[in-house]
C-alpha positions as CSV (number, residue, x, y, z in Angstrom):
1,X,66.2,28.7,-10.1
2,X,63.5,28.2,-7.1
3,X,62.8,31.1,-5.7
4,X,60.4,30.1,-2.3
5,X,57.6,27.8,-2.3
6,X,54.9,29.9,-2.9
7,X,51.8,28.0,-1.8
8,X,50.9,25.0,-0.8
9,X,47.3,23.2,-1.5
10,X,44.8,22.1,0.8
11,X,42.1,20.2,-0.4
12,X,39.1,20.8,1.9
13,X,34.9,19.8,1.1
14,X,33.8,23.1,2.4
15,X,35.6,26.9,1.2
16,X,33.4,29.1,3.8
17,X,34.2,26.4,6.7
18,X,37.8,25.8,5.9
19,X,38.7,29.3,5.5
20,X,37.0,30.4,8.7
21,X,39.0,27.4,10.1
22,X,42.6,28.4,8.9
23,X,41.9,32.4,9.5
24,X,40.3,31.9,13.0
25,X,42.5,28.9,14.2
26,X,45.5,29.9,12.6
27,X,45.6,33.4,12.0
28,X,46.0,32.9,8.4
29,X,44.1,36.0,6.3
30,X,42.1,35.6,2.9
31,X,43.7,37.6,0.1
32,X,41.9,36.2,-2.5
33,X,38.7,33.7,-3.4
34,X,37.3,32.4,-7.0
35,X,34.6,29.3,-6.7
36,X,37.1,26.6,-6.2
37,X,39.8,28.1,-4.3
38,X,41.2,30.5,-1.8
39,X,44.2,32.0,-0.8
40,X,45.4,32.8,2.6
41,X,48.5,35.0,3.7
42,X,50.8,33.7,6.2
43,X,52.3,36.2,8.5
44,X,55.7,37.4,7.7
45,X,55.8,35.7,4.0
46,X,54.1,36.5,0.7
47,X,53.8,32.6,0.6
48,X,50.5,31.4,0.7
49,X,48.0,28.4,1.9
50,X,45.6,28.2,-0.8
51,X,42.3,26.0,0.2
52,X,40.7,24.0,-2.6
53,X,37.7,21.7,-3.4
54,X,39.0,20.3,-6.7
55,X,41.2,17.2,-6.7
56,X,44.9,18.5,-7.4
57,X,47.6,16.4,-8.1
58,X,50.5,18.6,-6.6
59,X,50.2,19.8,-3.2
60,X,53.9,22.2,-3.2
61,X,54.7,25.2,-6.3
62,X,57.5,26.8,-6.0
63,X,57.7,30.1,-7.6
64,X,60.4,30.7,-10.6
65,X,61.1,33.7,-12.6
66,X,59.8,32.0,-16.3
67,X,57.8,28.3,-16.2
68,X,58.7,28.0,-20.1
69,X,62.5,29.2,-19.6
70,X,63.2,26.3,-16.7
71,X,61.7,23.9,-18.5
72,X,63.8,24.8,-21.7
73,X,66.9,24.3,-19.4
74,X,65.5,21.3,-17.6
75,X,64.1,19.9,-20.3
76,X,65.3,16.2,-19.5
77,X,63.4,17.0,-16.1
78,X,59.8,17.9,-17.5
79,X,57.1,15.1,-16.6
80,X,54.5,17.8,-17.6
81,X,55.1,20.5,-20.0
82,X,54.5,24.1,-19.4
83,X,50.2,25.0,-19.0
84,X,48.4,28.5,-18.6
85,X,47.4,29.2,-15.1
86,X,45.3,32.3,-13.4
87,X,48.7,34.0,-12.9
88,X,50.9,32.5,-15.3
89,X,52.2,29.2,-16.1
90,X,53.2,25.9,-14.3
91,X,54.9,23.0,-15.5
92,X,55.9,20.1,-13.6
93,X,59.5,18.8,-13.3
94,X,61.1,15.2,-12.0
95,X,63.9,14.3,-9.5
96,X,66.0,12.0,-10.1
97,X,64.1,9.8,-7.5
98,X,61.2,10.0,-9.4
99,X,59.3,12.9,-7.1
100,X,57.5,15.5,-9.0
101,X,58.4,19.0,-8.6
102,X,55.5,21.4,-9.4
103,X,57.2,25.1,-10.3
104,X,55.0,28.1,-11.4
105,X,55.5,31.9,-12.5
106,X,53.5,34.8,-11.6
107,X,53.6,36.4,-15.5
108,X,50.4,37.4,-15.7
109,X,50.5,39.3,-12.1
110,X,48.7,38.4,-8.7
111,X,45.3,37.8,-8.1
C-alpha cells in the first residue's frame, strides 16, 4: 500500500532564508514554490523536503496509488477522512498505537 514517503514538512518563519539554507547547506534544489511553501529535491530520490510557514499538523506523507481507495480498505484506520490537496488527496490513518499516519496521492499530477 505505501509506496515511499514522499516529503516531509519543515515548518520554518522565513521561505527565501530557509530555502537558501537547505539548497546552499545541504544541497537540496527548489522544484517548486507557492506563498506558503516550497519544495526541494533530494539527490537521488523524487522524495522531497517541502519548507512551510503555516502550522501543519503532520510532518511525514507517504505517497499511495488512490487516498480514497486506502481509506475504503482501511476504513477502521481513518482518523481523518479523505481532503483535496494541490496534487490530489490526503487522508490520515491511525496505528494501532494511536500514531497518525498521513498518506497522500498525486491524482491531479505534480506541481
Amino acid at each position: 500500500m505505501l509506496r515511499k514517503i514522499d516529503c516531509v514538512m519543515v515548518r520554518v518563519d522565513d521561505l527565501d532564508a530557509g530555502a537558501a539554507f537547505y539548497t546552499g547547506t545541504l544541497g537540496l534544489r527548489e522544484i517548486w514554490r507557492d506563498e506558503t511553501s516550497v519544495g526541494l529535491g533530494m539527490p537521488e530520490t523524487d522524495a522531497e523536503v517541502v519548507l512551510h510557514t503555516t502550522d501543519l499538523e503532520y510532518e511525514t506523507h507517504y505517497l499511495v496509488d488512490d487516498v480514497r481507495a486506502a481509506t475504503r480498505e482501511w476504513q477502521h484506520a481513518v482518523r481523518k477522512a479523505p481532503f483535496e490537496i494541490a496534487i490530489g488527496w490526503c487522508a490520515v490513518l491511525e496505528d494501532p498505537f494511536g500514531n497518525a499516519i498521513c498518506i497522500l496521492d498525486m491524482t491531479k499530477g505534480q506541481r
